[in-house]
N, C-alpha and C positions, 0 to 999 in steps of 0.2 A: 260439199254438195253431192248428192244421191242420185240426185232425180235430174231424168234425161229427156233429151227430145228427139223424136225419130221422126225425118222427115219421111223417110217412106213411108210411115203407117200412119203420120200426120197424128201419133199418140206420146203421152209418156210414158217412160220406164222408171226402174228405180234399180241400182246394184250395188248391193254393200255384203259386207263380211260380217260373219259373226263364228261364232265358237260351241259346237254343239255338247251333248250331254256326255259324252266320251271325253274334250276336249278338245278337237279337233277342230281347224280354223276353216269355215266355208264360206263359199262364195253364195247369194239368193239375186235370183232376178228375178223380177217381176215386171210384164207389159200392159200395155192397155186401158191407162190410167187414161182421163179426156183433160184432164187439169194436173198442173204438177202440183198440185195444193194437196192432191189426192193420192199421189205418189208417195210422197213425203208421210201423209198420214200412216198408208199402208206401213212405213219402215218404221214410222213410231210404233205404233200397234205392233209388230212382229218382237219388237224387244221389250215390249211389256210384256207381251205374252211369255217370250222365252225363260226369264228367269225360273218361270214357274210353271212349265208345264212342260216333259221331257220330249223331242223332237226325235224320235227312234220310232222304226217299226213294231207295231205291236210280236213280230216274230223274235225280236232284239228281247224286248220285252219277259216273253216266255222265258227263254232261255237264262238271262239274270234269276226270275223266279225260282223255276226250277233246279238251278245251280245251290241256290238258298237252302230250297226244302233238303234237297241231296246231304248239305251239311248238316240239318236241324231236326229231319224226321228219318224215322226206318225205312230201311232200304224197299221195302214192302208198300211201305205207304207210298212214296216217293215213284214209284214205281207205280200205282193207282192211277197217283195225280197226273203224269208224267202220259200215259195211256190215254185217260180220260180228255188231256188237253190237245193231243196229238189227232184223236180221234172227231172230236165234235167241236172244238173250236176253234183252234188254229186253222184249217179248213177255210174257213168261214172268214176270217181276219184275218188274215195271214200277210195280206198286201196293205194294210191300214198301217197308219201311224198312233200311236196309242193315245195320242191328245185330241184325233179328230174322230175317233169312235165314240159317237151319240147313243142317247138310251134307246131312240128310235133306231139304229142297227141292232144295237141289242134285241127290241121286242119283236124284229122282225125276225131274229136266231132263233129267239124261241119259237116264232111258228112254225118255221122249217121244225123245230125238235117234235113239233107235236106229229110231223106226219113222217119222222124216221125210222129207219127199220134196223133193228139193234142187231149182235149175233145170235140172237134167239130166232130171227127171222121173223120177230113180233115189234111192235111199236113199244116206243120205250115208255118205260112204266111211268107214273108222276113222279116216284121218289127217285130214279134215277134220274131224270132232268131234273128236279133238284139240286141232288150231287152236283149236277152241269153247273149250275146258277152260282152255288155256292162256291166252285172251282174257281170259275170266270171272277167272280166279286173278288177272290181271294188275291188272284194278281192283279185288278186295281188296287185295293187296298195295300196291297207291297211296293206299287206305284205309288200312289199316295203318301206312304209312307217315306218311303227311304230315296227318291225320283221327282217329289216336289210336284206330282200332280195334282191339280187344283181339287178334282170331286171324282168321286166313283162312280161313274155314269149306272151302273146295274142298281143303284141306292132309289134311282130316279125313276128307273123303267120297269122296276117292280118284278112281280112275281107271276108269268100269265100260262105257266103249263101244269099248277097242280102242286099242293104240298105233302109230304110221307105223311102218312095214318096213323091214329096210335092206335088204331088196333093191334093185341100181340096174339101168336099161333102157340098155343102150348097144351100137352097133355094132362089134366087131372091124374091123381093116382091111381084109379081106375083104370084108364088108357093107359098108361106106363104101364101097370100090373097085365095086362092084356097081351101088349107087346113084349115085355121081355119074358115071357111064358112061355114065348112060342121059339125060345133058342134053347138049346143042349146046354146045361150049368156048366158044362166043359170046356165051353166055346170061349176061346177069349173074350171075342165082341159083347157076351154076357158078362163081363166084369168089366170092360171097358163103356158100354152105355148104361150099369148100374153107379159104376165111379161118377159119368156125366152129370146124369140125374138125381143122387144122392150130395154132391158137391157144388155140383150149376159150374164148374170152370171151362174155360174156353176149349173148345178141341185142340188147337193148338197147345194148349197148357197142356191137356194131356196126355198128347203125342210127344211132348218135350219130357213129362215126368220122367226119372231114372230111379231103379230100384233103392239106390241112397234116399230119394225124395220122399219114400214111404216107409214112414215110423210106424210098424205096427204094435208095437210094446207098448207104445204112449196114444195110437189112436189118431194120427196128426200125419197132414198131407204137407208138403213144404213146395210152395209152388214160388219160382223164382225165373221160369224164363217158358218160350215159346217159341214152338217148331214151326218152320213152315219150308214150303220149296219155291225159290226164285230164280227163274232162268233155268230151269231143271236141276239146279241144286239145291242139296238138304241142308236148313242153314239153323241151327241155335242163337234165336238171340234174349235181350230182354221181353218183358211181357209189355203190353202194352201201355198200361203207365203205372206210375209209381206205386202206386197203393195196389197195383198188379198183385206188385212182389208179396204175398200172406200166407198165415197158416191157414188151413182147412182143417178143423175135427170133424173123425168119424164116425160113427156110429160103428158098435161089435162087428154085426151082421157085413155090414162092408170092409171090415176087414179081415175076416174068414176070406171072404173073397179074393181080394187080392193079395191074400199069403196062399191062397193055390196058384195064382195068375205068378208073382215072385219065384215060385218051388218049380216054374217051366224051364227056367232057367239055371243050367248047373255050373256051378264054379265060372262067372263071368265076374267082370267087375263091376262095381259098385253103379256104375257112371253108365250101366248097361239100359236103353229106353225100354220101359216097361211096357209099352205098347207100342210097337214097331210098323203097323198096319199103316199105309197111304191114306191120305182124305177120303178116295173115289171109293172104296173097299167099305169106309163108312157109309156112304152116302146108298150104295148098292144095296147094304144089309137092311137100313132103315126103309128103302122103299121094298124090297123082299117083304121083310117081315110085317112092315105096316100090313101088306096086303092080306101076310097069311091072321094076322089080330083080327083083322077089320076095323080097322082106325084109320083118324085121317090122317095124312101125312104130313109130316112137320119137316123142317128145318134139322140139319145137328144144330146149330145155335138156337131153337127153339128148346133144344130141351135144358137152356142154362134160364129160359124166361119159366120151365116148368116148374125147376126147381125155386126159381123164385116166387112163383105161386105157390107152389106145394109149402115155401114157409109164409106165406102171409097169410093161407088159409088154415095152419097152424097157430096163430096169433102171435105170431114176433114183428118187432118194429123194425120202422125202415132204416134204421142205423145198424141192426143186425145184417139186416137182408144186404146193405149196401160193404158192410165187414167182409161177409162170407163169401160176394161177387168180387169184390176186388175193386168196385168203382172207385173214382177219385175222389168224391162228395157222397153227400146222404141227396142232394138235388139232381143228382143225375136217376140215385134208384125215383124217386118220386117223379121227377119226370116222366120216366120208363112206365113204371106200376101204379100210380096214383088211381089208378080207377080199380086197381086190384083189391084197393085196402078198402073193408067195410067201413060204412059212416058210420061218426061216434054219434050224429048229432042227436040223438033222444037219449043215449048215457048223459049227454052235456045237459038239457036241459031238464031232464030227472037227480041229477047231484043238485043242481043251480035251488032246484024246487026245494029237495032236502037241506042246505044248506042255510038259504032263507026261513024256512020254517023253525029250523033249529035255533036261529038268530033272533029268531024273535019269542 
């Protein structure tokens, strides 16, 4: 027997043990039952619930997650996530147990996101609360998964601050031709956002390029890993995902180019990065120069969406376009650019017309 009787409070109690999600042998009290019929209940219910639903703080929580991605994503990413949960959710749940966070605490998080002020000193965009939404979903779902938690409360509470756009920002060859006009053909950054724009590879990729990477006998970029700096160090690693790893053909004209950009360099080895300039040096040139074009200004990662325009309005397909990016699928370029690619639909029903005709 469980269930008590307390003459002072003229209530029942109930005190039994059980075993939580670690293992760990606990004691639960509970008071204030009017009926011990009630008491009793309460401890059935507490062990039906428990098999299936982890009894830790959602802060416990985090941390298994994050432990996870640490082994299973880049250091980079991981380090996103890791910010991103620190900063706008944990906060927020930090004192909750991760089985009693309803979707109504949820929808009430996202209100707060809708009137928070980000490091830009602006309210956060819709697509970055997104990120938020998807972050948060992503450690129930790792509850759920591998923690026996019954449902993903965020599945329930929906989506109420706004989803990413697909509008994309990118220059026509016009624009491009505008803007890189207005640098000295001597200038590195002139070989380095001709390469961008000509190939569409991530800056990263091309900050990571080394003089080995570039075949100019044969025409061929060999792209295998990507720079970046975390924690104030220079780090080489893989590229983002597998189908990362590709060749890039050149066109002549680009590589005149980077056989002057290569000739900067004397007697270095092989393994020497062929463009050695920090992100921010980028980032500084493109708003420069945008100005001195008179273009609008773009993104560096905009101009890996240019070159993806610049081939679709060339007429190659989306299994090119999605070779040459490095995507993982031909459904991610199409997701991306699907509004890029002209309709067929009057060639389809002008063959359809000829074809019938000819049938009969």
């Amino acid at each position: 027997m469980s269930a008590y009787y307390d003459k002072r409070t003229k209530n029942w109690y109930c005190v039994f043990y059980f075993t939580d999600w670690k293992g760990t042998k606990k004691q639960k009290k509970k008071r204030g039952f009017s009926r011990k019929k009630d008491a009793l209940e309460y401890e059935r219910e507490f062990f039906d619930k428990l098999p299936s639903s982890p009894d830790m703080p959602f802060s416990d929580m985090v941390e298994l997650y994050l432990a996870d991605k640490k082994m299973h994503t880049k250091l980079k990413t991981y380090k996103t996530k890791k910010s991103r949960i620190y900063t706008w959710i944990l906060p927020y749940f930090n004192d909750k147990d991760i089985n009693a966070i309803t979707a109504l605490d949820i929808r009430q998080w996202q209100g707060e996101l809708k009137g928070a002020i980000g490091a830009t000193g602006e309210l956060l965009s819709p697509a970055y609360m997104q990120n938020l939404i998807t972050e948060f979903s992503g450690i129930f779902n790792f509850a759920v998964r591998f923690y026996n938690l019954p449902t993903n409360p965020c599945k329930v509470a929906g989506n109420l601050v706004g989803k990413k756009g697909k509008s994309l920002d990118f220059w026509t060859r016009e624009e491009f031709d505008r803007f890189i006009d207005t640098f000295d053909k001597t200038d590195p950054y002139y070989a380095a956002f001709m390469t961008l724009y000509y190939t569409g590879m991530r800056i990263g990729e091309l900050q990571a390029l080394t003089i080995a990477d570039v075949d100019l006998k044969e025409g061929v970029i060999h792209i295998s890993k990507t720079y970046s700096v975390i924690d104030g160090k220079e780090m080489i690693t893989a590229p983002k995902t597998e189908k990362s790893n590709r060749d890039v053909l050149i066109p002549h004209f680009l590589c005149e180019i980077l056989k002057e950009q290569v000739q900067r360099y004397y007697k270095v080895p092989p393994n020497t990065r062929l463009f050695q300039m920090s992100r921010q040096p980028y980032r500084e040139q493109m708003k420069k120069h945008c100005k001195l074009a008179g273009v609008k200004k773009i993104r560096l990662h905009d101009l890996r969406h240019s070159h993806a325009s610049l081939l679709i309005e060339l007429g190659f397909s989306a299994l090119l376009v999605s070779e040459r990016l490095g995507h993982e699928s031909v459904s991610t370029t199409l997701d991306i650019y699907t509004h890029l690619f002209p309709s067929k639909q009057v060639q389809v029903v002008e063959r359809l017309n000829k074809l019938y005709e000819g049938a009969l």
